[in-house]
C-alpha positions in Angstrom: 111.1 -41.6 -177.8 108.6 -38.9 -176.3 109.8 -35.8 -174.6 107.5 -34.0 -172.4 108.2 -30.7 -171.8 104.2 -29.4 -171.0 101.3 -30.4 -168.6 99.4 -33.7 -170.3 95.5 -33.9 -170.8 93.6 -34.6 -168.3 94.1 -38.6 -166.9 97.3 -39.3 -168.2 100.1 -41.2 -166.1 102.5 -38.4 -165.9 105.0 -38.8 -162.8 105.8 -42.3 -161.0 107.6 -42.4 -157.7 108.7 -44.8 -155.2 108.5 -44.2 -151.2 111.9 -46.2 -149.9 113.6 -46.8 -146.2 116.9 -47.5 -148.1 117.5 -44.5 -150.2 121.2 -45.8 -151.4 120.1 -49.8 -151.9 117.1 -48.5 -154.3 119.5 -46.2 -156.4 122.0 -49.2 -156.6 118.8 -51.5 -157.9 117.4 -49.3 -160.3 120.3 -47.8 -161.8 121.9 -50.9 -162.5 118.5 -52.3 -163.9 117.7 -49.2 -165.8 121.1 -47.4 -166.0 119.8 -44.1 -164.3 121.8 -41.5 -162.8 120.0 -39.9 -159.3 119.9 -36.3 -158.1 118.4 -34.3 -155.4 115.2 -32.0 -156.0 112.2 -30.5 -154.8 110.2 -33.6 -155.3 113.3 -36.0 -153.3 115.7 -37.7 -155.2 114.9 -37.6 -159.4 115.7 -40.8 -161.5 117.4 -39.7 -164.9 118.1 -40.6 -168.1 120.1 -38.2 -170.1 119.9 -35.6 -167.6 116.0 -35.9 -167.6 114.1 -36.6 -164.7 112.2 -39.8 -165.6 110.7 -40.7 -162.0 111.3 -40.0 -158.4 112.0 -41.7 -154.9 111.1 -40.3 -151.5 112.7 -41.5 -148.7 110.8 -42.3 -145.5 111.9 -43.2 -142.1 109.0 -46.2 -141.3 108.6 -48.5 -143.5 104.8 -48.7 -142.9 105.0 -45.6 -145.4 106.4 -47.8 -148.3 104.4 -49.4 -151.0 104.6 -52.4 -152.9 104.1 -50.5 -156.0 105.4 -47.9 -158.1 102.6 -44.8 -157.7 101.3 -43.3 -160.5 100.1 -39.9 -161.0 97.4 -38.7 -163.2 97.9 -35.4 -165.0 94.8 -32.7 -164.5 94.5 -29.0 -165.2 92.5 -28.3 -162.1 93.6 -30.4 -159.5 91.0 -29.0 -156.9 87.7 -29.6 -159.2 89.6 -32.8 -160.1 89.0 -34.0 -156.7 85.9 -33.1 -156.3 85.0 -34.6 -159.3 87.0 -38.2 -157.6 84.6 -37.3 -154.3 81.5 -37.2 -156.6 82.1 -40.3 -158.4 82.5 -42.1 -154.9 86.4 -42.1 -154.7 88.3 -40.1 -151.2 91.1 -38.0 -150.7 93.9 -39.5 -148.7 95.5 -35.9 -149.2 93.9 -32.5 -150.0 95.0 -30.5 -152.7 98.4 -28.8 -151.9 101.0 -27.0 -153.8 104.6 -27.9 -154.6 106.5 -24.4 -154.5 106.5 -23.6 -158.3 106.6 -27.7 -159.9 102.9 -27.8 -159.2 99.8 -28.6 -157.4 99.5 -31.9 -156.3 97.0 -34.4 -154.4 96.6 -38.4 -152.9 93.7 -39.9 -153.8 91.9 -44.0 -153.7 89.7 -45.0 -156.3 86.1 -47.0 -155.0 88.0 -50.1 -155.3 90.9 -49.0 -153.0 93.5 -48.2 -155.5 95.8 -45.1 -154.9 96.9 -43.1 -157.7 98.3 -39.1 -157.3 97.2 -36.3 -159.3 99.4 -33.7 -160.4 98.8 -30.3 -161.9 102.2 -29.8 -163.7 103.6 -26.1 -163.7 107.8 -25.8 -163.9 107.7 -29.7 -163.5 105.5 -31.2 -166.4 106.1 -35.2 -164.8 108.2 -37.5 -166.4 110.3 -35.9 -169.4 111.2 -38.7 -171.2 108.6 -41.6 -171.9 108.0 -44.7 -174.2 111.5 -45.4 -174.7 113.8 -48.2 -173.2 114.5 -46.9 -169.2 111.0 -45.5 -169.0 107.6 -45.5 -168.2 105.6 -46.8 -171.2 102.3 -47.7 -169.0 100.3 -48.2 -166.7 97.4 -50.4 -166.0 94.8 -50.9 -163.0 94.5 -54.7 -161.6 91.3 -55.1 -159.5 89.5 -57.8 -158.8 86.3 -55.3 -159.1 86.7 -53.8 -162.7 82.9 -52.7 -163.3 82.8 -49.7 -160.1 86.5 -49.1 -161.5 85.3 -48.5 -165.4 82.5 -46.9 -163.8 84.5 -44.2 -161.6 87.4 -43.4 -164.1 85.2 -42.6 -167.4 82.7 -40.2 -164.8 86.4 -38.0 -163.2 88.7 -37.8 -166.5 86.1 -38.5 -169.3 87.8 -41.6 -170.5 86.1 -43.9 -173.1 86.6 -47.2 -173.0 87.5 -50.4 -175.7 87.6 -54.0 -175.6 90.6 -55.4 -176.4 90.6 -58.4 -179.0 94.3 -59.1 -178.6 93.8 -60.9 -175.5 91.3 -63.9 -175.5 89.7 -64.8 -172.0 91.3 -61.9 -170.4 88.5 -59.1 -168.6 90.6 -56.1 -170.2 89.6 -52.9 -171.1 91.8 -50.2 -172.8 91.2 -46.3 -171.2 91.1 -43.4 -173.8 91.0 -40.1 -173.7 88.8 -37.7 -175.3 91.2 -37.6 -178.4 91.3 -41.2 -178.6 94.9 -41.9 -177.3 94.9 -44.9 -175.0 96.2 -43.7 -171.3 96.0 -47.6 -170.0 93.8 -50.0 -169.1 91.9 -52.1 -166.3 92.7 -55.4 -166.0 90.1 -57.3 -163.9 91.7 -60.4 -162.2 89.8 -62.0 -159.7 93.3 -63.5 -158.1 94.2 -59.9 -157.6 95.4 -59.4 -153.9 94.6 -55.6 -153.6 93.9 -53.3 -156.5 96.9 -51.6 -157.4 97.8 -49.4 -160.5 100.5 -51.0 -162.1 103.4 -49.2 -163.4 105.3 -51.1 -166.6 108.7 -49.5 -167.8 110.3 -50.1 -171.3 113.4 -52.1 -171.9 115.5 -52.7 -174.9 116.2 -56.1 -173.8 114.2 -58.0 -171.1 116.1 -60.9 -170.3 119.5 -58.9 -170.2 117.6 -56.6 -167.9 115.9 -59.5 -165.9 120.3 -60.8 -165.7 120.9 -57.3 -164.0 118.0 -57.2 -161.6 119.0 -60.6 -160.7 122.3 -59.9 -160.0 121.2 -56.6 -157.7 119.4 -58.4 -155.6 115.8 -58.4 -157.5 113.5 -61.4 -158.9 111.4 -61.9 -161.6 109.0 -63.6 -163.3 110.2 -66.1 -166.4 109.9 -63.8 -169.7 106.9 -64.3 -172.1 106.1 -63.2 -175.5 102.6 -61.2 -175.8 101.2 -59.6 -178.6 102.8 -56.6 -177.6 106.3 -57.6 -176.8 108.8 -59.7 -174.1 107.1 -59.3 -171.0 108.0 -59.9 -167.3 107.1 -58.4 -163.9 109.8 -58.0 -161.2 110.4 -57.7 -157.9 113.3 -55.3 -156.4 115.0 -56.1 -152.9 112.7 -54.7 -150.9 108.9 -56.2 -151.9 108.5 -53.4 -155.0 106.6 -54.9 -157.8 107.1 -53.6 -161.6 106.7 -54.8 -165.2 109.1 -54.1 -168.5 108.6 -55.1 -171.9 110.7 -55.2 -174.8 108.3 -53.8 -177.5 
């Protein structure tokens, strides 16, 4: 279990949320595949666990607004130099720089390969309070069938390192660090991908009871498999969402 009660370093995922037409039929989906409970804040509508804000939905009226992702946002001291530094390194801002009341400072960003990720500048809200434990975010990794301008842009804007990853013959993987050597993610480079697109992988205790429960709520899923690092499987909720959980 990790609690997060402060700001992260620069480049870590530190808030997820999920743009939805049906406010109520999400809610019903995740909380019965995660066991959340849902209330209303400045940010929309806060998934918890234990009281603890663990990740958001927004609701929006056209569906053109939705993803087919869970977004990720990357946590930064400074969000204005942190997009300039994104404009430098030949990224764009999809939205400026903007504040939150008294959460935060936030921004909308899309890396040179077209992935979008968020920034956030955490102040009264810090991101998601509860992490690495089983109904929460645990990672997240970017899947682009361009990995070299991707390595290339995220070690120039958050000073990440990067590491080769022996664990998974054959695959074009490459772990992201920080500064202080704690890994944030990684870039998977998949020539198959459709559209880059930072994925978002939550932690379960059990993944085929938690496959059973997104089943019976509507979702679908990949068969299970064992990796190095767990029982893996990426799912798919009623309405086109993509997400991964692993049992570590």
């Amino acid at each position: 279990m990790s609690q997060v009660t402060e700001n992260q370093p620069l480049g870590t995922p530190t808030w997820i949320d999920l743009a939805v037409v049906d406010l109520e039929g999400a809610k019903a989906f995740y909380g019965a595949v995660f066991g959340w409970d849902f209330t209303t804040g400045d940010l929309g509508t806060y998934c918890l666990l234990r009281g603890l804000p663990v990740a958001g939905l927004r609701q929006v009226t056209d569906r053109a607004d939705t993803r087919d992702s869970w977004t990720v946002h990357l946590a930064t001291d400074h969000c204005d130099s942190t997009a300039r530094r994104i404009a430098a390194a030949g990224g764009a801002l999809l939205e400026a720089p903007r504040e939150v009341g008294d959460l935060g400072r936030a921004a909308l960003v899309v890396d040179p390969t077209g992935a979008r990720f968020g920034l956030w500048q955490g102040r009264t809200h810090p991101g998601c309070r509860l992490v690495n434990e089983p109904g929460t975010l645990v990672r997240n990794d970017l899947v682009t069938a361009d990995p070299g301008p991707a390595r290339t842009f995220y070690t120039a804007v958050f000073d990440f390192t990067l590491d080769g990853n022996d664990d998974l013959p054959g695959s074009d993987f490459t772990f992201l660090r920080r500064p202080d050597g704690h890994e944030i993610g990684g870039i998977l480079g998949l020539d198959t991908a459709p559209a880059p697109v930072w994925a978002t992988t939550f932690e379960v205790a059990d993944t085929d009871a938690t496959l059973a429960r997104a089943r019976s709520a509507d979702g679908t899923s990949t068969a299970p498999e064992d990796t190095p690092y767990g029982r893996f499987a990426t799912l798919t909720d009623p309405y086109g969402t993509t997400f991964s959980v692993i049992a570590r």
